[in-house]
BADOSE-233946 format. One record per residue (C-alpha): x, z, y; residue number from 0. Coordinates in steps of 0.25 Angstrom, whole numbers, plus 5000, padded with zeros to 4 digits. Layout:
BEGIN
<atom <X,Z,Y>,NUM>;
...
//
This chain:
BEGIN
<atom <5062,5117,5062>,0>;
<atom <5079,5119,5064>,1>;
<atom <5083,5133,5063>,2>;
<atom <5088,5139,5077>,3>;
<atom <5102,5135,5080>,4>;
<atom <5112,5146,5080>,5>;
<atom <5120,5142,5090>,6>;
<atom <5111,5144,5102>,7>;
<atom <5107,5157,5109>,8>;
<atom <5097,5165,5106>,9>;
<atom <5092,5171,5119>,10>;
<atom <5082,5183,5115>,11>;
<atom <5069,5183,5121>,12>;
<atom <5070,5194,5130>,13>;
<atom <5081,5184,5138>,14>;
<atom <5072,5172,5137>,15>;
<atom <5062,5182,5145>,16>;
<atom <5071,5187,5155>,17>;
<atom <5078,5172,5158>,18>;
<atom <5061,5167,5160>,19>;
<atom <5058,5178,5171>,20>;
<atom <5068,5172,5179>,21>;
<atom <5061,5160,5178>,22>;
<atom <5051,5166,5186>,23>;
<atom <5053,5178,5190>,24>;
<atom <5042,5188,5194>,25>;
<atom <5036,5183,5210>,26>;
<atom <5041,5170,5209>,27>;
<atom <5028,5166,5212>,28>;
<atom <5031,5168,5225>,29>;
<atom <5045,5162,5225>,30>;
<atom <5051,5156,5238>,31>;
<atom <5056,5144,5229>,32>;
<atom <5042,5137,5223>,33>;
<atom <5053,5127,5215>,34>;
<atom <5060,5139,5208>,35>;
<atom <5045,5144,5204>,36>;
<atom <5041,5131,5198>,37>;
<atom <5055,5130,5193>,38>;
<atom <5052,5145,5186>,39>;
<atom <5040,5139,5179>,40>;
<atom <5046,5125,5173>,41>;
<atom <5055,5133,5167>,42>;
<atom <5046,5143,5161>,43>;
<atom <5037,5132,5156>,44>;
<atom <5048,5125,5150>,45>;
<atom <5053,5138,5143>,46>;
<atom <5039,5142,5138>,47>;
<atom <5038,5127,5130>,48>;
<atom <5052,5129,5124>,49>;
<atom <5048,5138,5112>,50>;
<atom <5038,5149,5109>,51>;
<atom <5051,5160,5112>,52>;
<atom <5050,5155,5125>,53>;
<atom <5036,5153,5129>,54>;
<atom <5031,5166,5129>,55>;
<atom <5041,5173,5140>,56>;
<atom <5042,5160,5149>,57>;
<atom <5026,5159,5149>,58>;
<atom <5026,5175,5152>,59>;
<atom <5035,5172,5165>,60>;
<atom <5028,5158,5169>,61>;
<atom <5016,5166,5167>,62>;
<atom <5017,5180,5174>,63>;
<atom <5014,5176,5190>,64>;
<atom <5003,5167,5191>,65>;
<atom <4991,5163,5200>,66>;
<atom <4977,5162,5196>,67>;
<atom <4977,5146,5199>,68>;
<atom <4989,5143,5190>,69>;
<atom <4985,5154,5179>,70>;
<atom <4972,5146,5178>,71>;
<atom <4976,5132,5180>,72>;
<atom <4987,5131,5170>,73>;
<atom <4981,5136,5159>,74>;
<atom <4964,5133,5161>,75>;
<atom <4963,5115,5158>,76>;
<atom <4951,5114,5167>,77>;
<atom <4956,5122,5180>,78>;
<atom <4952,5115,5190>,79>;
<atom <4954,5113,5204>,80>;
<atom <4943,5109,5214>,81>;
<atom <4940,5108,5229>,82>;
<atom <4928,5110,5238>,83>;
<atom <4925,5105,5252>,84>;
<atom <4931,5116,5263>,85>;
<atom <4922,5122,5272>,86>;
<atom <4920,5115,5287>,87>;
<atom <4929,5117,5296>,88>;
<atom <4927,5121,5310>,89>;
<atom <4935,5109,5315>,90>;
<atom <4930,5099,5307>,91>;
<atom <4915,5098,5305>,92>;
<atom <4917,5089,5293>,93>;
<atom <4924,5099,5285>,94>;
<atom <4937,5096,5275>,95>;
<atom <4942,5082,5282>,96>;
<atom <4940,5069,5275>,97>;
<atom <4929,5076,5266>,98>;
<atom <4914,5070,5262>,99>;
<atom <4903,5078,5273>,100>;
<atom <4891,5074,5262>,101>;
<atom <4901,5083,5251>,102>;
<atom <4899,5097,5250>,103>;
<atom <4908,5104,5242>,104>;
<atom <4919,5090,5235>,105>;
<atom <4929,5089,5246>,106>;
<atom <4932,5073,5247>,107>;
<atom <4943,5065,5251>,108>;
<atom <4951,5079,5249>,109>;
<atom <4964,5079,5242>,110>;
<atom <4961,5093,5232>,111>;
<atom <4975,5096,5232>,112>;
<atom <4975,5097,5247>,113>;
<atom <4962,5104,5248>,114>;
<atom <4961,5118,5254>,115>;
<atom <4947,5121,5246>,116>;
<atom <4952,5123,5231>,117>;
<atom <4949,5129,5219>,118>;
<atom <4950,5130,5204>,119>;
<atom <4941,5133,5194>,120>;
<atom <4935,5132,5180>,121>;
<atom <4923,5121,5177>,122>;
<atom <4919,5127,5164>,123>;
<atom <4923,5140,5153>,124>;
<atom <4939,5136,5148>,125>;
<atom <4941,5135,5132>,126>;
<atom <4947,5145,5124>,127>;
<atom <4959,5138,5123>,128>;
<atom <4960,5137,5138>,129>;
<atom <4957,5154,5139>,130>;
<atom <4967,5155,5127>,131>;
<atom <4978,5148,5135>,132>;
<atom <4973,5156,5148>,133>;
<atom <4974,5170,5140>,134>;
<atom <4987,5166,5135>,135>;
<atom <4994,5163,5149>,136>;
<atom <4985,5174,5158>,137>;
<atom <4993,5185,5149>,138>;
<atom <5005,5183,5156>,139>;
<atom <5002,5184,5169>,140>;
<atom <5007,5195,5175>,141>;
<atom <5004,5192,5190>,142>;
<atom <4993,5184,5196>,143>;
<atom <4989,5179,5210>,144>;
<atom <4977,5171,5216>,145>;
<atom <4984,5168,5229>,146>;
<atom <4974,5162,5240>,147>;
<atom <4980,5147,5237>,148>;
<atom <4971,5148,5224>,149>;
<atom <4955,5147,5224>,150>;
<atom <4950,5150,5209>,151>;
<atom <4935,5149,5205>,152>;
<atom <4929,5161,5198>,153>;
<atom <4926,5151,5189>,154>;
<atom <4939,5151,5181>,155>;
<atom <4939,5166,5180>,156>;
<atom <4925,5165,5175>,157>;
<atom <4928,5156,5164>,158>;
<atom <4941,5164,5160>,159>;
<atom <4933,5178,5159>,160>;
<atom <4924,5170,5148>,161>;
<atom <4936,5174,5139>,162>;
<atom <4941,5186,5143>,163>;
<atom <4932,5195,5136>,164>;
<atom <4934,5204,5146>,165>;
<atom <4949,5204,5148>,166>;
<atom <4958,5201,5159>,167>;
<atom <4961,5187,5160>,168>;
<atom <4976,5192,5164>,169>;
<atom <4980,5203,5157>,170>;
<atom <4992,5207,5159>,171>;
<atom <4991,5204,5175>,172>;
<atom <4999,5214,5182>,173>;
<atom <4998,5208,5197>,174>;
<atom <4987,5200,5202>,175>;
<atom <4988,5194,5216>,176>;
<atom <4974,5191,5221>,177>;
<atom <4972,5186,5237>,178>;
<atom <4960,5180,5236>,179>;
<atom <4946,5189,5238>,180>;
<atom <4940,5186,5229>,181>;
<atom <4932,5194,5217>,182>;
<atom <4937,5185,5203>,183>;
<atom <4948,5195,5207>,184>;
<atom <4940,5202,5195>,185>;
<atom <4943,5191,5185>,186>;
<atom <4958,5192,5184>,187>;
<atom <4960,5206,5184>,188>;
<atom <4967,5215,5174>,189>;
<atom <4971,5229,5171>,190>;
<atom <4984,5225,5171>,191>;
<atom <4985,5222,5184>,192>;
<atom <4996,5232,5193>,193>;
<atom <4996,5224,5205>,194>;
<atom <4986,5219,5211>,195>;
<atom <4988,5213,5226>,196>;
<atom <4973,5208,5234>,197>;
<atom <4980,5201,5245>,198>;
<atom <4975,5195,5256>,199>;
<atom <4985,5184,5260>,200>;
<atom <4978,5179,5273>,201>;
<atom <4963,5181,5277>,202>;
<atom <4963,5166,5283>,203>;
<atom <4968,5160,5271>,204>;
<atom <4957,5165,5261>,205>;
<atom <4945,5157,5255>,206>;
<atom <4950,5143,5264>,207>;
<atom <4954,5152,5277>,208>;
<atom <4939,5155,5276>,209>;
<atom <4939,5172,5273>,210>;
<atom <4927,5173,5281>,211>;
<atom <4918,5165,5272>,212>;
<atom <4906,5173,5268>,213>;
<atom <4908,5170,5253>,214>;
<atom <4922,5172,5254>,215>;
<atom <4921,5187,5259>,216>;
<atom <4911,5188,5250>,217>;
<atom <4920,5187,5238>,218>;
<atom <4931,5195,5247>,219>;
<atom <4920,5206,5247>,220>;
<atom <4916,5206,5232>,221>;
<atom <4931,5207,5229>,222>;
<atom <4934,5220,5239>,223>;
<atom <4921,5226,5233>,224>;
<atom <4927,5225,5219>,225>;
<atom <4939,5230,5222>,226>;
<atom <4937,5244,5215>,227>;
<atom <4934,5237,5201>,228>;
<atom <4945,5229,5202>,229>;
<atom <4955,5240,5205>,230>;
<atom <4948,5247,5193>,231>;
<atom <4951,5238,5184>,232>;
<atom <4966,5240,5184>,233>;
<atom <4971,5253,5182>,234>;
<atom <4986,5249,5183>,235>;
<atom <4986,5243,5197>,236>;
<atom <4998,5247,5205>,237>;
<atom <4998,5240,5216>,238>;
<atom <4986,5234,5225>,239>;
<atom <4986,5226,5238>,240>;
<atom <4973,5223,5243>,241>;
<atom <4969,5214,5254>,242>;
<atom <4961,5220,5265>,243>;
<atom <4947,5226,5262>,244>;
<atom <4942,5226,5277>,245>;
<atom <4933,5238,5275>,246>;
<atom <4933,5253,5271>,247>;
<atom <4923,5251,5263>,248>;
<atom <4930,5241,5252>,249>;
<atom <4941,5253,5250>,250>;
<atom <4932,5265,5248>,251>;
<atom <4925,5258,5237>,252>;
<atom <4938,5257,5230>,253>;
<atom <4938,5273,5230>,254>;
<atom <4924,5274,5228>,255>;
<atom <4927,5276,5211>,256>;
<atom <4924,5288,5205>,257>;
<atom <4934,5299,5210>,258>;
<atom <4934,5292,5224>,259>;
<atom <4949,5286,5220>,260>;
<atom <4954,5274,5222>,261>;
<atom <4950,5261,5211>,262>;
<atom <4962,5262,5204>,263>;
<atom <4971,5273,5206>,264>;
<atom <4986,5267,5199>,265>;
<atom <4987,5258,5211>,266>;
<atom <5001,5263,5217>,267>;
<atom <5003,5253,5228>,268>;
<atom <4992,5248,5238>,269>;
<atom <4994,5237,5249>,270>;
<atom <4982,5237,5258>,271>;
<atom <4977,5229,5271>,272>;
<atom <4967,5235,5279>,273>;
<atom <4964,5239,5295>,274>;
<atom <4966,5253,5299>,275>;
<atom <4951,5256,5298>,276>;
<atom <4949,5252,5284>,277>;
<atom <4961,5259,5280>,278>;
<atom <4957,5273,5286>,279>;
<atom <4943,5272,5281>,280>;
<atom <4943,5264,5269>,281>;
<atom <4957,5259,5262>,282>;
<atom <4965,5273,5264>,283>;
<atom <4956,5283,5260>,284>;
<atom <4952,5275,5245>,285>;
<atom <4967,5272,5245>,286>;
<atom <4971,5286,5246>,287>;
<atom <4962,5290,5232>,288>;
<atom <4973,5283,5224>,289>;
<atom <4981,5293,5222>,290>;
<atom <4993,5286,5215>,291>;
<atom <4996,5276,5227>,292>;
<atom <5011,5274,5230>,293>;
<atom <5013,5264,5240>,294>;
<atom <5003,5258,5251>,295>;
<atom <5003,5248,5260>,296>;
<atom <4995,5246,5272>,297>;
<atom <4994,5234,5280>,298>;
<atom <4983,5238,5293>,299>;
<atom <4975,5227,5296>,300>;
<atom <4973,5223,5312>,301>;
<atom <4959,5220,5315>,302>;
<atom <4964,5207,5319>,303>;
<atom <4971,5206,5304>,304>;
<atom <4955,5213,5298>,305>;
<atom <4946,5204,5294>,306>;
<atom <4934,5214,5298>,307>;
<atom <4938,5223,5310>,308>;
<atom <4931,5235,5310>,309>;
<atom <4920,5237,5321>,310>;
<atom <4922,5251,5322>,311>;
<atom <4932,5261,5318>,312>;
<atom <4930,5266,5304>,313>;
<atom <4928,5282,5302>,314>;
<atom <4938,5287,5293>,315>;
<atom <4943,5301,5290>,316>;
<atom <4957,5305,5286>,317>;
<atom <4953,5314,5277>,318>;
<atom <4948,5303,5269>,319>;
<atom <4962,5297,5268>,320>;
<atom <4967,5305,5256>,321>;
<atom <4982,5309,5252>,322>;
<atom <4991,5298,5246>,323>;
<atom <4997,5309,5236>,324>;
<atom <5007,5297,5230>,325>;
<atom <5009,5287,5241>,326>;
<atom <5024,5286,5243>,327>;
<atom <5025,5272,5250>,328>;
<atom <5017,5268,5264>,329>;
<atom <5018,5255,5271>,330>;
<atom <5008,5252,5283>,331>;
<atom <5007,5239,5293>,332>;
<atom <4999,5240,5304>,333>;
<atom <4999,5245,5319>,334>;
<atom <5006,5258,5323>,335>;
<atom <4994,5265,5327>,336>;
<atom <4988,5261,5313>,337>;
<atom <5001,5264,5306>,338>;
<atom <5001,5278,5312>,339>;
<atom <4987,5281,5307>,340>;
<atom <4991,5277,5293>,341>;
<atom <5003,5285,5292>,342>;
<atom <4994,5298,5295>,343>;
<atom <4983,5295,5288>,344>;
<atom <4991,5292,5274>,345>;
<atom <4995,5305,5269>,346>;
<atom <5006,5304,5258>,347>;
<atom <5014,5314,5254>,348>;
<atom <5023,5308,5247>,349>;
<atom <5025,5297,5254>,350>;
<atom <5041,5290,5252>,351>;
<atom <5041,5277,5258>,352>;
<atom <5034,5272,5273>,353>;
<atom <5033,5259,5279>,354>;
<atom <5027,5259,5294>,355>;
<atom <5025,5244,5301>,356>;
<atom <5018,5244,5313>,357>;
<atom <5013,5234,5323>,358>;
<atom <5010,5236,5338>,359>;
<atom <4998,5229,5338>,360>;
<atom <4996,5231,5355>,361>;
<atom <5004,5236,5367>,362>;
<atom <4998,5249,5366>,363>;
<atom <5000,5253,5353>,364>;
<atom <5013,5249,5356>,365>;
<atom <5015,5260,5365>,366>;
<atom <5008,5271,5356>,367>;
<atom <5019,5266,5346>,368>;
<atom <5030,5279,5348>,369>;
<atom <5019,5291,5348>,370>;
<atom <5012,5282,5333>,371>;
<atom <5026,5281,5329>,372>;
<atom <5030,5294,5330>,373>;
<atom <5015,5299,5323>,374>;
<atom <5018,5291,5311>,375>;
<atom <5032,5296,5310>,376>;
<atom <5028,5309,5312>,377>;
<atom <5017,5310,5301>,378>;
<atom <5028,5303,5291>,379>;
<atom <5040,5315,5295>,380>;
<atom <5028,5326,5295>,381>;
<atom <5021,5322,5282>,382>;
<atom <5031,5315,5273>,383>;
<atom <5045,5323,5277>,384>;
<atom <5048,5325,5263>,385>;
<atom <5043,5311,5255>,386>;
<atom <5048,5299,5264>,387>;
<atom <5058,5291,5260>,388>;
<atom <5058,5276,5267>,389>;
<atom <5051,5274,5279>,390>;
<atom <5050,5261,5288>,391>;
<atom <5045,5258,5299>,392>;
<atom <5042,5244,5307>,393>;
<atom <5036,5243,5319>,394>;
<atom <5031,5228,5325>,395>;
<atom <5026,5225,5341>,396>;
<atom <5030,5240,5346>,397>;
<atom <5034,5242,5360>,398>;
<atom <5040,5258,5356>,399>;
<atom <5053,5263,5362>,400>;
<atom <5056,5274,5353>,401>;
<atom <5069,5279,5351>,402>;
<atom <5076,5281,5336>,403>;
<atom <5075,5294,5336>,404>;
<atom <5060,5295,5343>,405>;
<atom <5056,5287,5331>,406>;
<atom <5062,5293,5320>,407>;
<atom <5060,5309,5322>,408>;
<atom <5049,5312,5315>,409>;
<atom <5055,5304,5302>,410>;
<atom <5067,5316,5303>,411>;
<atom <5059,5324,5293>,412>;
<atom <5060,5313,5281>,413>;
<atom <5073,5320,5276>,414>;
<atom <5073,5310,5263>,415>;
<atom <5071,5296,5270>,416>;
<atom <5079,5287,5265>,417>;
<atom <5075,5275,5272>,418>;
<atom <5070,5272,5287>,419>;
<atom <5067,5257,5290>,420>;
<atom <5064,5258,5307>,421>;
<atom <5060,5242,5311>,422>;
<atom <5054,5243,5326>,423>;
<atom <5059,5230,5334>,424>;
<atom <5055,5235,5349>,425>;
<atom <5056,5249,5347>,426>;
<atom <5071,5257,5352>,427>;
<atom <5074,5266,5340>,428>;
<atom <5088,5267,5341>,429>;
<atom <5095,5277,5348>,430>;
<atom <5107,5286,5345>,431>;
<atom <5101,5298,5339>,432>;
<atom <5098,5287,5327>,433>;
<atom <5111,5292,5319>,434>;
<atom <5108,5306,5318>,435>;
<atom <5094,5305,5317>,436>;
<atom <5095,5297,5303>,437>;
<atom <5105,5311,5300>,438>;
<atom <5089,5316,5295>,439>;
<atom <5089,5306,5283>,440>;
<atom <5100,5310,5275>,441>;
<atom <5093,5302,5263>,442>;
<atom <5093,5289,5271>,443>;
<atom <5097,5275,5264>,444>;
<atom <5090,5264,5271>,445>;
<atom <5089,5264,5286>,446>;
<atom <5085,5251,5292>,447>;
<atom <5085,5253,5309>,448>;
<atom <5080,5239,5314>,449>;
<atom <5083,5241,5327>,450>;
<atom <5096,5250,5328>,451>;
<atom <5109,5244,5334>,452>;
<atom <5118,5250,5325>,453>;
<atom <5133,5254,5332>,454>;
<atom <5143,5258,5323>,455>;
<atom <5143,5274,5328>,456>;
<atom <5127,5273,5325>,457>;
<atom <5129,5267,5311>,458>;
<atom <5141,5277,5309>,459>;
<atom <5131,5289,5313>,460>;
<atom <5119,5283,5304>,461>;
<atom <5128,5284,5292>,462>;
<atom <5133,5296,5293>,463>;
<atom <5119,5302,5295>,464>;
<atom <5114,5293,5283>,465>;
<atom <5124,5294,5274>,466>;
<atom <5115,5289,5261>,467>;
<atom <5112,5277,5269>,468>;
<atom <5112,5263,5261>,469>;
<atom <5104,5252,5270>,470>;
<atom <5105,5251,5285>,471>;
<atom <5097,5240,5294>,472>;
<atom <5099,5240,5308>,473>;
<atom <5096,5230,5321>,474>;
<atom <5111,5227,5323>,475>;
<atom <5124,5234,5325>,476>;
<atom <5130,5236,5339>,477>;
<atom <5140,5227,5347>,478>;
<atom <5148,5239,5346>,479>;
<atom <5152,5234,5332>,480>;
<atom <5160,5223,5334>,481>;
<atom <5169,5232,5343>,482>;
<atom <5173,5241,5333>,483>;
<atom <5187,5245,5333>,484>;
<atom <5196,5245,5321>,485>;
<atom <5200,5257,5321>,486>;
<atom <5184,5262,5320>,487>;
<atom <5182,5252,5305>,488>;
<atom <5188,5265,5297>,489>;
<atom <5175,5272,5303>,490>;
<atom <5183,5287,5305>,491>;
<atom <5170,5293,5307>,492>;
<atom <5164,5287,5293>,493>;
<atom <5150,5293,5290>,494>;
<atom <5154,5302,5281>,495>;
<atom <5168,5310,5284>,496>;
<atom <5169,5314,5270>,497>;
<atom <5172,5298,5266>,498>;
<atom <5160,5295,5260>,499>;
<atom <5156,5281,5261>,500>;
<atom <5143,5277,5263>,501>;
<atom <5134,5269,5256>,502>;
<atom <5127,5260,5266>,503>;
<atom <5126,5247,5258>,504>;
<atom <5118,5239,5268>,505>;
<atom <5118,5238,5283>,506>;
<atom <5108,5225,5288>,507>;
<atom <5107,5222,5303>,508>;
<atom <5095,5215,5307>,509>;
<atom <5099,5209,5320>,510>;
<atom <5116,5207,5320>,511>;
<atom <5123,5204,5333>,512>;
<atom <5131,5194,5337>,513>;
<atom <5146,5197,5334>,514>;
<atom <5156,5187,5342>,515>;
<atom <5170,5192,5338>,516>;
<atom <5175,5190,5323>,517>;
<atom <5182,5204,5325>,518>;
<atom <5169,5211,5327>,519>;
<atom <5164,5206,5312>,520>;
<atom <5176,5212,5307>,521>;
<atom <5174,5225,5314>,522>;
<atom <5160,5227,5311>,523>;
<atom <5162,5222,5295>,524>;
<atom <5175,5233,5296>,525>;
<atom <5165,5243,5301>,526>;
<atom <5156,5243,5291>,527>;
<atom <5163,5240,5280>,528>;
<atom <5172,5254,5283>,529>;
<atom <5160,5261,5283>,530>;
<atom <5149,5257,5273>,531>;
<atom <5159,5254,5262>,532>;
<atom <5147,5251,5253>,533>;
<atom <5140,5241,5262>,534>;
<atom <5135,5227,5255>,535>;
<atom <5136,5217,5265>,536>;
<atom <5127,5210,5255>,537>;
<atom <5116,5217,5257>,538>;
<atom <5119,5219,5273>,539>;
<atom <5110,5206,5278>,540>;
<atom <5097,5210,5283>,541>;
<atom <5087,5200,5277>,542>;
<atom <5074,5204,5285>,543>;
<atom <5079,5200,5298>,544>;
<atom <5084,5185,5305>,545>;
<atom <5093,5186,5316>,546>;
<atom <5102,5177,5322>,547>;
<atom <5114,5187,5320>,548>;
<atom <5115,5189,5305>,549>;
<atom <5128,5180,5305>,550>;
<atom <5136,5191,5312>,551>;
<atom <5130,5201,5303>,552>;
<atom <5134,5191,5290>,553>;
<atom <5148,5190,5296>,554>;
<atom <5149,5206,5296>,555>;
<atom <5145,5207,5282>,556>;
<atom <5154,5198,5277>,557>;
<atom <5163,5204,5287>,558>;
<atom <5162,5216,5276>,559>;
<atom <5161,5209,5264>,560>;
<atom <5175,5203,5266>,561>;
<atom <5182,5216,5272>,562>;
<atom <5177,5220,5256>,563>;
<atom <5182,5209,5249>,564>;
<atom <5196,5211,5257>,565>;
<atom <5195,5228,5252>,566>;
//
């Protein structure tokens, strides 16, 4: 064997790691560019053959994202993939078309690749060398999914338990994606495990669009009834989404443990899906025995969205609903009726951060919108005064006509806000009290206004009532802009007399007008560019919103960026 040449570089491992991570980075499993990911993991391949110092960080990386299927596949020699004959179809009595009517199960002049009714599995126990290369890989995965486009017989995770002796088949998993209900859920699980997310994708698409199948929800009922045992057996779980349970009773089992508390008490973030009902006699009171949650996410389920509408209203007792001592961050979707019994119902204390998204779901909640609103604000400026920091709030399908200050009164009291996010398409929130009313959060940095027109006396008064403000999202600016004198660009009325400049660094418009004069680009770039001193153009280009504007609004900002380079 030759000695290593002196001349070349030596690159020390921990570079040879940091260069593969890019190779493919962490959720490029869901990357837009599908060529870049198989790109990602030629390369990886290639560098895990080119010497031993090599293979184990490239087969780390190529290794740490992975779905059941491919896990299986690549290293198990008798994988194998196999199709049956689909069910009947209600327009065509002969079932799957060009198949045999005397076959039962072999479909029969049916391409298997094209085939919707797939699925993998084992024909006998593997060898040990085929569990020792299995072992091997499974120790680097870091993140597993079993996505609804898989259908994995229990089979393979039978044969792979044989030799296990009882440990997990991943063990250093630390995110498992499951969306398919079904029990061998139990197989692949681990106590490494932090983040665990139960999704339910679409309802149509599971078991072949067939969710209704009696042996299909029997196996979606054995997995909800082994819910607490799977939650016990990872005590570092941070984070859990879980797909919709559909019945009170599925939740209380999961605080029926000794102690009435919740299965596993670590769990810090919760996502959940569930109709009002369930949510008020089932889901909140088992969620509100874990005592170290810090974020929760509601989702409200119409009936129309519920798989089981309920035939009567559930009885529930608020006293039931216990305090959320550590909850700092809310997000519910739903109605605004149902968003406004949520917010009263959730008691935390300590509450920081709020997201409201509200739908109309009929013309006459639609007009009980302003006295909901107003309930909701109310118990948030009452009850969390002193902890609040961010709070948005979206509202779709309403048909209110509150005014700005109407809506905004009873969120006076949160004298450390530093960010108000107000989204409402149909509803008339501006007025020219807006200025001085923001004067009450002296702490804000973000204020996104969807639909205020900002002139330039209105953007002048909100600066000088928030003078720590960083981020401002408006609908557009006036037509006055454009008309702006000269003699105004030196802004003699600056928002802080004292000579201050302020720090806004972004200002986004969602809808820009239309501006016909060259002159009036100039004027508005001269404008702002004399008073926010520390705006980023950059960053100025609102990215959640289309319009057929944005070219007046690019024109501005590069308006600014040049009036920078000239000093």
């Amino acid at each position: 064997m030759l000695p290593p040449d002196p001349s070349l570089p030596s690159i020390p491992l921990d570079v040879v790691d940091e260069i593969l991570q890019h190779l493919y980075p962490s959720g490029v499993f869901h990357s837009d560019s599908y060529a870049d990911f198989l790109a990602g993991k030629e390369a990886l391949a290639r560098c895990a053959c080119v010497c031993r110092a090599f293979q184990t960080p490239a087969v780390k990386v190529l290794w740490r994202e992975q779905t059941l299927t491919n896990a299986c596949g690549a290293v198990l020699r008798e994988f194998t993939f196999a199709c049956v004959k689909g069910p009947l179809d209600a327009d065509d009595e002969d079932g799957d078309e060009g198949d045999d009517d005397d076959n039962e199960d072999w479909p029969v002049g049916i391409d298997p690749d094209d085939h919707l009714y797939t699925y993998n599995y084992l024909p006998g126990p593997i060898s040990p060398e085929e569990w020792s290369r299995f072992k091997y890989y499974a120790q680097f995965i870091r993140v597993l999914r079993y996505t609804l486009d898989e259908k994995v017989d229990s089979s393979v995770l039978f044969y792979l338990h044989q030799h296990t002796h009882g440990e997990p088949l991943f063990p250093n998993l630390r995110k498992l994606e499951w969306c398919q209900a079904v029990p061998d859920l139990v197989s692949v699980i681990s106590p490494t495990i932090q983040v665990l997310c139960l999704r339910e994708e679409s309802g149509e698409e599971e078991n072949y669009c067939q969710p209704h199948e009696l042996a299909y929800r029997t196996r979606r009922h054995a997995l909800k009834t082994l819910l607490p045992g799977i939650l016990g057996r990872m005590p570092d779980l941070q984070e859990l989404e879980i797909r919709p349970l559909h019945h009170e009773g599925f939740w209380l089992q999961l605080a029926s443990l000794p102690g009435r508390r919740f299965a596993t008490q670590s769990i810090r973030v919760l996502h959940i899906s569930e109709s009002l009902d369930v949510l008020l006699s089932g889901a909140l009171p088992a969620i509100s025995t874990s005592q170290n949650l810090h974020e929760l996410r509601i989702d409200v389920l119409t009936y129309e969205d519920d798989a089981y509408p309920p035939a009567t209203r559930r009885e529930w007792s608020k006293a039931s609903i216990r305090t959320f001592v550590e909850l700092r961050r809310l997000r519910i979707e739903g109605s605004v009726s149902e968003t406004a019994t949520l917010v009263d119902v959730i008691i935390a204390p300590e509450l920081e951060d709020i997201e409201l998204h509200r739908m109309a779901h009929s013309d006459s909640e639609s007009s009980g919108i302003p006295a909901l609103l107003r309930a909701s604000l109310h118990t948030l400026g009452t009850r969390n005064a002193g902890s609040l920091r961010r709070v948005k709030l979206v509202t779709y399908g309403s048909a209110s006509d509150m005014a700005f200050s109407e809506l905004i009164r009873p969120l006076l009291p949160l004298r450390h806000l530093d960010e108000l996010d107000i989204d409402d398409p149909a509803a008339r929130v501006i007025d020219s009290s807006a200025p001085t009313m923001l004067a009450a959060w002296q702490m804000l940095e973000k204020l996104s206004l969807a639909v205020m027109v900002l002139s330039p006396e209105r953007l002048q008064g909100i600066v000088r009532n928030c003078p720590r403000l960083k981020r401002l999202k408006v609908l557009r600016l006036s037509k006055d802009f454009p008309l702006i004198p000269p003699v105004t660009s030196n802004v003699s009325d600056a928002p802080d007399s004292r000579g201050i400049e302020h720090g806004l660094e972004e200002l986004c418009v969602v809808s820009p007008f239309k501006v016909t004069e060259p002159a009036g680009i100039t004027a508005i770039a001269r404008f702002l560019n004399k008073l926010f001193p520390r705006l980023r153009p950059e960053r100025c280009v609102d990215t959640t919103h289309t319009t057929d504007g944005d070219g007046d609004w690019d024109r501005v900002l590069q308006e600014m960026a040049n009036l920078r380079l000239s000093g």
